[in-house]
Each structure stands twice: as structure tokens, then as C-alpha cells.
C-alpha positions, 0 to 999 in steps of 0.5 A, a space after each residue: 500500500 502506497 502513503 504520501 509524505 509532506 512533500 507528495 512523495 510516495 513510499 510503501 509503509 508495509 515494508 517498515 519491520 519492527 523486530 523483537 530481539 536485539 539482533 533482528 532489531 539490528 538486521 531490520 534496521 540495516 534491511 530497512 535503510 537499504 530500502 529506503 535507499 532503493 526508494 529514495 534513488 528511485 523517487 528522487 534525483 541523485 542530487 545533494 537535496 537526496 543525500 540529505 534526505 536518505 542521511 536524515 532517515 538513516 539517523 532517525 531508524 538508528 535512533 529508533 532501533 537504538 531506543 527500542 533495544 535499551 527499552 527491552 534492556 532489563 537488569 533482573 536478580 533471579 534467586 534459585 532456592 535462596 541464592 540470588 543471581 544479578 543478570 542483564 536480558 532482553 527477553 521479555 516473559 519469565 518463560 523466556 528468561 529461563 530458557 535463556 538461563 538454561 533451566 529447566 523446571 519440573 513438574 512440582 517445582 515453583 516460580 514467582 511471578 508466573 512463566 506468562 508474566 512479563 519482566 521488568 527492571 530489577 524485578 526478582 524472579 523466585 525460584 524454587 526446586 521441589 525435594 523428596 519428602 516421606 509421609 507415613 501413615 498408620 504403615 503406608 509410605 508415600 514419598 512425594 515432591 514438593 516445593 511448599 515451605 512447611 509441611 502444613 503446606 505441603 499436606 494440603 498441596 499434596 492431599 490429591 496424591 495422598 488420598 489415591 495411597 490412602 493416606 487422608 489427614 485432618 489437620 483439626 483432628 489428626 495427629 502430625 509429626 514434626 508439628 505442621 508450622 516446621 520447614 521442609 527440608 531435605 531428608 524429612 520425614 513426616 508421621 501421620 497419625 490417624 485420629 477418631 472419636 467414636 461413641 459407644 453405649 453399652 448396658 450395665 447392672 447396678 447392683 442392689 444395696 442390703 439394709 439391715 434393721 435391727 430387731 431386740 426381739 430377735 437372737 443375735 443369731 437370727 437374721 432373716 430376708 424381710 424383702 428381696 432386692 432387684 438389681 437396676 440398670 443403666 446405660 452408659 455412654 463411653 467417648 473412645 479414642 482410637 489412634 491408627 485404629 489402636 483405642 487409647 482412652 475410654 471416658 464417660 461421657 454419660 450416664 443414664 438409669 433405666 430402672 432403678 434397684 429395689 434393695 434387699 432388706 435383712 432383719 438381723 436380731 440384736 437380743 440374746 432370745 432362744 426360738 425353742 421347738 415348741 416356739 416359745 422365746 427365751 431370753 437368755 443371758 449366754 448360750 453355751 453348746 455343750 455334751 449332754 448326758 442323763 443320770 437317775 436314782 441319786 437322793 441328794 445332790 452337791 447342793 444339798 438339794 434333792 434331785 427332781 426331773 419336773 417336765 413343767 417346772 425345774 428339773 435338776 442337772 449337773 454341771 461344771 462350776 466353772 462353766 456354769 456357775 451352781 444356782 444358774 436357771 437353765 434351759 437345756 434344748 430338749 429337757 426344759 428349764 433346770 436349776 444347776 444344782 449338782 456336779 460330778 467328777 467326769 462334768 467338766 467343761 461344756 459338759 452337762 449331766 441332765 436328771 431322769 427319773 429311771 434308767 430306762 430314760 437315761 439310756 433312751 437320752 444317751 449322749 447328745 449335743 445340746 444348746 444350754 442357756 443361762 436364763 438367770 444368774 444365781 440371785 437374779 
């Protein structure tokens, strides 16, 4: 296409190249006065008007060129991992830099600003190279390249990768270590901990207490179930802590009763009080168990006193002074009450011998075990 200047001379603008780099800006600029030589030869005389005018362009497309290579002139400081490089170049994005650097850039490895961005005078282009990095989890090993600066970071960039190996973290719950602020570096290694909380109700037993009332009227020896106790029950709710599926620590968390326990109640007796077959009570003042003999046909006893065999009244036994004191009412379990009134040299200890009225009922009554209770003390 064909333009006109000021003074109607025409020339072809299409021609006019503006290049990128320094040395294509250098060659077109060279091409380009070389046109506007052929050009200007064929729209102008060979005069000296003519070499004015093609000296006067000649300059000026220098000066163009020599302007737009210092503009694309940059100083730049590119830091590798921290250690910093201070450099001179005309490229014009990140990406290009690099090239021109000889880097080269893996997958996982990070740039500040971005490939795509353009460069600018003593901008600083960032670069850092990913390292190796260990995650263990509950016997899974996953080692993966990362450039992050801590290992919370790194968790979360890598939470992709690490779910496919079945590793999956919860940093508000789960368990980290060394701590999620730490900085990566070589030769880390970072142990995962899998953390649950889980709630378990189980049913249990409460058990029954035992009152016992006391009762006068009742023999120490007594004691009896007045009314039966029922176990309650109630439920309980743990919260369990499992760490890599191991439980580490069970606490209550609630408690609730679903029936409550009746108590059992037990009627002990207090008092020295004899039930005697024929369910009479007998107050007593000591209880003795002891060998029980018979013996008859005596007219007079240590005493003094005649012994008597009286079925509704006071019969007569022998006994041990030392044992039962002589002038003690007596009640002897299976013979009735008697007056210890008598002794005799094979009576010692808790022995006693019981007065019958022939022979005939001393060997039907033999030799037993008896309960003997001291009813009264002599005087009392």
C-alpha cells in the first residue's frame, strides 16, 4: 500500500519491520535503510537535496532501533532456592528468561511471578526446586515432591496424591509429626497419625444395696430376708479414642438409669432370745453348746438339794462350776428349764449331766449335743 509524505512523495509503509530481539532489531534496521535507499534513488534525483534526505532517515531508524533495544534492556536478580543471581536480558516473559538461563523446571517445582508474566527492571524472579519428602501413615509410605515451605503446606498441596495411597489427614483432628508450622527440608520425614472419636453405649447392672434393721426381739443369731432386692440398670455412654485404629482412652461421657434397684432388706436380731421347738422365746443371758448326758436314782445332790426331773417346772442337772456357775436357771434344748444344782467328777467343761427319773430314760437320752442357756444368774 502506497502513503504520501509532506512533500507528495510516495513510499510503501508495509515494508517498515519492527523486530523483537536485539539482533533482528539490528538486521531490520540495516534491511530497512537499504530500502529506503532503493526508494529514495528511485523517487528522487541523485542530487545533494537526496543525500540529505536518505542521511536524515538513516539517523532517525538508528535512533529508533537504538531506543527500542535499551527499552527491552532489563537488569533482573533471579534467586534459585535462596541464592540470588544479578543478570542483564532482553527477553521479555519469565518463560523466556529461563530458557535463556538454561533451566529447566519440573513438574512440582515453583516460580514467582508466573512463566506468562512479563519482566521488568530489577524485578526478582523466585525460584524454587521441589525435594523428596516421606509421609507415613498408620504403615503406608508415600514419598512425594514438593516445593511448599512447611509441611502444613505441603499436606494440603499434596492431599490429591495422598488420598489415591490412602493416606487422608485432618489437620483439626489428626495427629502430625514434626508439628505442621516446621520447614521442609531435605531428608524429612513426616508421621501421620490417624485420629477418631467414636461413641459407644453399652448396658450395665447396678447392683442392689442390703439394709439391715435391727430387731431386740430377735437372737443375735437370727437374721432373716424381710424383702428381696432387684438389681437396676443403666446405660452408659463411653467417648473412645482410637489412634491408627489402636483405642487409647475410654471416658464417660454419660450416664443414664433405666430402672432403678429395689434393695434387699435383712432383719438381723440384736437380743440374746432362744426360738425353742415348741416356739416359745427365751431370753437368755449366754448360750453355751455343750455334751449332754442323763443320770437317775441319786437322793441328794452337791447342793444339798434333792434331785427332781419336773417336765413343767425345774428339773435338776449337773454341771461344771466353772462353766456354769451352781444356782444358774437353765434351759437345756430338749429337757426344759433346770436349776444347776449338782456336779460330778467326769462334768467338766461344756459338759452337762441332765436328771431322769429311771434308767430306762437315761439310756433312751444317751449322749447328745445340746444348746444350754443361762436364763438367770444365781440371785437374779
Amino acid at each position: 500500500m502506497l502513503h504520501y509524505n509532506a512533500r507528495g512523495y510516495k513510499f510503501d509503509k508495509s515494508r517498515i519491520i519492527i523486530y523483537n530481539s536485539k539482533d533482528t532489531l539490528a538486521k531490520g534496521g540495516k534491511l530497512m535503510i537499504e530500502k529506503l535507499k532503493e526508494f529514495t534513488m528511485k523517487s528522487f534525483s541523485n542530487g545533494p537535496k537526496a543525500k540529505i534526505l536518505i542521511g536524515a532517515i538513516t539517523m532517525l531508524i538508528v535512533v529508533v532501533v537504538a531506543v527500542t533495544i535499551m527499552s527491552m534492556r532489563n537488569t533482573l536478580i533471579i534467586s534459585i532456592d535462596g541464592k540470588e543471581e544479578t543478570f542483564v536480558t532482553y527477553k521479555g516473559t519469565v518463560k523466556d528468561v529461563l530458557q535463556e538461563k538454561g533451566i529447566q523446571l519440573s513438574e512440582k517445582d515453583k516460580v514467582q511471578p508466573s512463566l506468562e508474566s512479563k519482566v521488568s527492571e530489577k524485578e526478582t524472579i523466585k525460584l524454587k526446586t521441589a525435594i523428596p519428602v516421606e509421609v507415613k501413615a498408620n504403615g503406608v509410605k508415600v514419598q512425594v515432591q514438593t516445593a511448599e515451605d512447611t509441611i502444613e503446606d505441603m499436606l494440603n498441596a499434596e492431599k490429591n496424591t495422598l488420598k489415591e495411597q490412602g493416606i487422608e489427614f485432618d489437620k483439626d483432628v489428626d495427629e502430625v509429626s514434626p508439628s505442621l508450622d516446621s520447614k521442609l527440608g531435605e531428608d524429612v520425614s513426616v508421621q501421620l497419625v490417624k485420629v477418631e472419636t467414636k461413641n459407644l453405649v453399652e448396658k450395665e447392672t447396678i447392683n442392689f444395696d442390703t439394709i439391715v434393721e435391727k430387731d431386740e426381739n430377735l437372737d443375735s443369731s437370727v437374721q432373716k430376708v424381710k424383702s428381696d432386692g432387684v438389681n437396676g440398670e443403666k446405660e452408659i455412654t463411653y467417648e473412645i479414642i482410637y489412634k491408627d485404629g489402636v483405642e487409647i482412652s475410654r471416658n464417660i461421657k454419660s450416664t443414664k438409669t433405666i430402672l432403678e434397684p429395689k434393695n434387699e432388706i435383712v432383719v438381723k436380731g440384736t437380743g440374746q432370745v432362744y426360738a425353742s421347738r415348741g416356739g416359745e422365746s427365751i431370753t437368755y443371758k449366754k448360750k453355751l453348746d455343750c455334751e449332754a448326758t442323763a443320770y437317775s436314782n441319786h437322793s441328794i445332790t452337791a447342793t444339798g438339794r434333792t434331785p427332781v426331773r419336773n417336765q413343767g417346772g425345774l428339773s435338776t442337772i449337773a454341771v461344771d462350776p466353772r462353766v456354769i456357775p451352781l444356782g444358774s436357771k437353765v434351759y437345756v434344748e430338749g429337757y426344759g428349764y433346770a436349776i444347776a444344782a449338782d456336779t460330778g467328777g467326769a462334768i467338766k467343761g461344756n459338759k452337762i449331766d441332765i436328771y431322769l427319773n429311771s434308767s430306762n430314760e437315761c439310756n433312751n437320752w444317751g449322749r447328745r449335743s445340746v444348746n444350754v442357756l443361762i436364763v438367770a444368774y444365781p440371785g437374779q
